[in-house]
N, C-alpha and C positions, 0 to 999 in steps of 0.2 A: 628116296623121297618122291611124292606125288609129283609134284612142279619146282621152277624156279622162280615163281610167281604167283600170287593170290590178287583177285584184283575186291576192293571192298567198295562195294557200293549200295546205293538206296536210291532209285528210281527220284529224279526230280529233284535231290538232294546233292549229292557229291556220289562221286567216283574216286580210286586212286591206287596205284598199284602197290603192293608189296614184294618188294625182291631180294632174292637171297642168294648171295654171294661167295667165293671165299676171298674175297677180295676188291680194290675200288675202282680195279681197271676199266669196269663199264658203267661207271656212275657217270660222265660227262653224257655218254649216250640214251642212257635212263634220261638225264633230266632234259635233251633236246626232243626226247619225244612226247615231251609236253609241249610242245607247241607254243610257248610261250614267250612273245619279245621283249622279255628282263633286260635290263642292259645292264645292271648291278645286282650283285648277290653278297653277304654279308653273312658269314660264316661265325656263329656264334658257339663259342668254345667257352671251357672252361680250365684252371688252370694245371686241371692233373692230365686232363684230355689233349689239349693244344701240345703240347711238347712229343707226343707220341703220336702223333697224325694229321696237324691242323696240317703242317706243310705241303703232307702229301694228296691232301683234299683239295685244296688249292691248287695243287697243277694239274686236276684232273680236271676241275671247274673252267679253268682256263680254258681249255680244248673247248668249251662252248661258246668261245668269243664273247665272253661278258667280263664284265670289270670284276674281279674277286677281291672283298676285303672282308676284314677279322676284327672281330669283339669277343675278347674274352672276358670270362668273370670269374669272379673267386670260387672257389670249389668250394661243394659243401652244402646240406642241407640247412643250415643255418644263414646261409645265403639267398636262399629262396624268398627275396623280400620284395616290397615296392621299392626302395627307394636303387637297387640292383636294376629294376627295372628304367628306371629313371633314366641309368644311366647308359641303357641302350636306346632310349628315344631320342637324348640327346645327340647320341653320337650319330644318329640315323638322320636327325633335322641337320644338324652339320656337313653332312655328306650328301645333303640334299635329295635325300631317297627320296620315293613317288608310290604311288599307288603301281607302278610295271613294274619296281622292283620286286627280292623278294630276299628273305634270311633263308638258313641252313641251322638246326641246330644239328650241332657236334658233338652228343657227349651222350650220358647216363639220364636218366629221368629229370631231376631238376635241370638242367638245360635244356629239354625237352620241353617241358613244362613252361619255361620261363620265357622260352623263344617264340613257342607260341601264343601266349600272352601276349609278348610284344606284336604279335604278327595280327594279331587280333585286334590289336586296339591300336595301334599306329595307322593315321589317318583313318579311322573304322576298319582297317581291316587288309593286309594284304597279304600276297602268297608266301606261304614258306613249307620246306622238306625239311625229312627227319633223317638222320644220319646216325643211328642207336649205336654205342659202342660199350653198353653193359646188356648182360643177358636178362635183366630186370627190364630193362626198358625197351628191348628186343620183341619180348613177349608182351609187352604191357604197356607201358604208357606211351609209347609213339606212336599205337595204332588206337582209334577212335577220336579223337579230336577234343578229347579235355584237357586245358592249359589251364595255370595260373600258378599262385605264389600262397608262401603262410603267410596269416597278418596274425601277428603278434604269437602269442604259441599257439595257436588253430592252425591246423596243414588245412592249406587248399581249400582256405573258405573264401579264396579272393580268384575269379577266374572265369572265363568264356568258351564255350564250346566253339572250337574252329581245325577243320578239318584238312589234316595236311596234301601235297599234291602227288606226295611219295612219301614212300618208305625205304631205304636203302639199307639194308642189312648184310653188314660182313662178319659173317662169322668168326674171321681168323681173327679178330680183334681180341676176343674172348681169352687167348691166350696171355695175354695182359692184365688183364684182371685177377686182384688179388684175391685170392681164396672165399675170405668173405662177404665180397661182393658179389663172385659166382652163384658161394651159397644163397644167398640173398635172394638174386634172379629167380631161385629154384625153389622157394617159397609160392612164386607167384605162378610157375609150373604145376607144381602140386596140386597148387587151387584149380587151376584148369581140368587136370583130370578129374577131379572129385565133384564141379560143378556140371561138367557133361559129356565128360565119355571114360567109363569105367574101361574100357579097354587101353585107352591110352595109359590110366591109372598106371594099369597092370606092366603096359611096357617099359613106363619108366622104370620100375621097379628091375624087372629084367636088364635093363640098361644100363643100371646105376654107374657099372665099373668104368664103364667108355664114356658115359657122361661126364663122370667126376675127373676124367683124363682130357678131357676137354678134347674129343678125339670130332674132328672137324666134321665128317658126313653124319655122327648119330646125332650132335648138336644141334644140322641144318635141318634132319629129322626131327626135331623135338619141339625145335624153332617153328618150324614149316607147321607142326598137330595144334601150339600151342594157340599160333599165328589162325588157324582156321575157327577154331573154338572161340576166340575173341571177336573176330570181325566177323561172324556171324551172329552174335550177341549182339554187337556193334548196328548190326544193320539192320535189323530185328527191331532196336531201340537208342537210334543216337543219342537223344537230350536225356536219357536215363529218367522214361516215366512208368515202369514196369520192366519189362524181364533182365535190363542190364543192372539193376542193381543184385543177380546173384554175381559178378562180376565182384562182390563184395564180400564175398566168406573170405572171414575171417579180419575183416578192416574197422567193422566198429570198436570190437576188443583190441585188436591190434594198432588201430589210432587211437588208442587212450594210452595202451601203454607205451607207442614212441613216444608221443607229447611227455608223460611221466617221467622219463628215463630223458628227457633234455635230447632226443633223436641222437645218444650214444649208441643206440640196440639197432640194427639196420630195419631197414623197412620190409624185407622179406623175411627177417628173424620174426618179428612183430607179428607178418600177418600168419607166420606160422604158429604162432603161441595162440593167436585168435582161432585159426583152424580147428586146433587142439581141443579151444574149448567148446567152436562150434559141434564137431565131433560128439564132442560129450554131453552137448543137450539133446543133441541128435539120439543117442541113445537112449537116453532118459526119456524122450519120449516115443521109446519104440519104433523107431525108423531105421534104428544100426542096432547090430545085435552085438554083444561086448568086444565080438571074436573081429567083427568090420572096426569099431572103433580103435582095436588095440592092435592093428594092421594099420592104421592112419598115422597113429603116434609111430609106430617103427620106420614108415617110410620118410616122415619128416625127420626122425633123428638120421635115417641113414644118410640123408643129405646135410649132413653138417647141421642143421635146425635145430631150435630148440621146442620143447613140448610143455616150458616153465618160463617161470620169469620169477628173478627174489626182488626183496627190497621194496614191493609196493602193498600198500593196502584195499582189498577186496573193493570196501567204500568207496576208496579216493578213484578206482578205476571206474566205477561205476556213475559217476556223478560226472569224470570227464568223459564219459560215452553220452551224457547229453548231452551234450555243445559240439558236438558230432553232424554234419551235412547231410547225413543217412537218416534226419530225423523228419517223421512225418508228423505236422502235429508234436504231440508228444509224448509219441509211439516210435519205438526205436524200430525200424527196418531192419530186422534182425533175419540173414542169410541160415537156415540150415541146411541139411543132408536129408532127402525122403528116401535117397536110398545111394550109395556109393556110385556115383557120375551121373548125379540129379541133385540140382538144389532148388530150393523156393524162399520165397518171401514171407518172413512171418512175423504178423506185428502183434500178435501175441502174446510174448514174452512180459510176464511180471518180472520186475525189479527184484523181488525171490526169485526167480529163476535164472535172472541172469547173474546174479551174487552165486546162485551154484554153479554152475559156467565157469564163470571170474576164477571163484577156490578151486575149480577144475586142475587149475596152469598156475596154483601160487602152493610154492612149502606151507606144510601144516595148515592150510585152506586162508593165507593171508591174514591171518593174528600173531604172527608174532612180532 
């Protein structure tokens, strides 16, 4: 691996490290070398995560002579609400937190998310670290600084840009994770290499067997490529007003069909079915040649992904991609491929051409 550290910043903005571990024995010393006189920390878990490490996070916290306490929430993207929120503010008013303190979240992407939100909008705004403990949110939602919650079935129409003071990454965690949360993570991998660096592409590929074995150094390897290509996006375009939304292949398609599916499909399966069909516009207008597009679908299936989705109709996906955040005007921001580890922004897209898209990833092109 290049480093044990990525540091992401933007001049005038924020700064914050990224570190990668196989383990939490130097998280007390990461977080004193922020410099900062917290006197309470507030360790926000949830209930699949807390049982397999809040403990042991907590005695590492402690070595920084600050008060460590715990808020957990119900697991589950269906969790992901305001009123979930709610109820870490109050516990935060109760315990008399301040603008010096700061949260911890503990878990997968919705706690990530959610913590941050709070972290953002408690008293306008205070510090808080990412402690990722899926490979989804390793790679992807703990670095860059977007928080927030679904209102009502819309994912993450409710939410603030707030940028954490760390990133603390153990990879051994990952051995815990069930299979199709791994797969999951590996969705949002995928998209990394195919949005900007076809050599990484290629590595994963080569990789596949040690990856899928959860084999601790090619992970921190993969972690560390994915982790670069994000937070260079990232710094490039914090508030997402041009180049981080290709940071999006495959989410427009791919948030229509979790909303659809009631968020039973994971959200990495999802953006892999979106990839698939991005993929396939990509072709169709002569950017991928059949032989690159049908090399994309074999890499997502070999990670466990899927390259389909049954049970929905072409229409109904199509109509829930407008009420979509990625919408400009009412012009879908639609991520393609100009050529295998490059994507662009394209608003473009007729409503025919995204229905061919759509039947790209549906049995029988979504009529039956």
């Amino acid at each position: 691996m290049t480093g044990e550290r990525l540091l992401v910043q933007r001049i005038g903005d924020f700064h914050y490290p990224i570190v990668f571990r196989k383990d939490f024995a130097s998280l007390a010393d990461e977080v004193l070398t922020l410099q900062k006189e917290s006197r309470r920390i507030c360790i926000v878990s949830d209930s699949h995560v807390a049982p397999l490490y809040l403990e042991e996070v907590k005695r590492e916290l402690k070595k920084c002579k600050m008060e460590v306490m715990s808020y957990i929430l119900p697991a589950g993207e269906e969790n992901k609400t305001l009123e979930q929120i709610q109820g870490i503010y109050e516990y935060l008013i109760q315990q008399h937190f301040d603008r010096k303190d700061m949260l911890a979240a503990l878990g997968g992407g919705v706690t990530g998310d959610m913590t941050g939100f709070a972290a953002a909008t408690y008293l306008r705004g205070i510090d808080f670290i990412q402690i990722p403990t899926t490979l989804l949110s390793q790679v992807d939602s703990s670095i860059g600084g977007k928080t927030g919650v679904d209102f009502k079935q819309y994912k993450n129409m409710v939410g603030a840009f707030h940028q954490p003071l760390l990133v603390y990454t153990n990879v051994s965690v990952l051995k815990t994770l069930p299979d199709t949360e791994f797969s999951s993570g590996m969705g949002e991998v995928i998209k990394h290499g195919l949005i900007r660096d076809k050599d990484y592409n290629v590595w994963l590929t080569l990789h596949r067997e040690e990856i899928m074995q959860r084999e601790n150094d090619i992970c921190l390897e993969m972690i560390y490529r994915s982790c670069v290509i994000k937070k260079t996006v990232v710094e490039n375009d914090p508030t997402e007003q041009g180049e981080r939304a290709v940071l999006n292949l495959g989410h427009t398609i791919g948030h229509a069909v979790e909303k659809l599916k009631n968020f039973t499909m994971s959200h990495g399966a999802c953006v892999a079915v979106g990839c698939a069909a991005s993929a396939f516009l990509s072709m169709k207008r002569g950017w991928l040649t059949k032989e690159e597009y049908e090399e994309i679908l074999e890499q997502i299936k070999a990670f466990d992904l899927p390259v389909y989705t049954e049970n929905l109709c072409a229409e109904e996906i199509l109509q829930t991609t407008k009420s979509d955040k990625k919408m400009d005007g009412k012009a879908i921001k639609f991520i393609l491929l100009q050529k295998k580890g490059y994507a662009v922004v394209d608003k473009t897209l007729t409503d025919a051409d995204l229905l061919e898209g759509i039947r790209s990833v549906l049995p029988a092109g979504g009529k039956e």
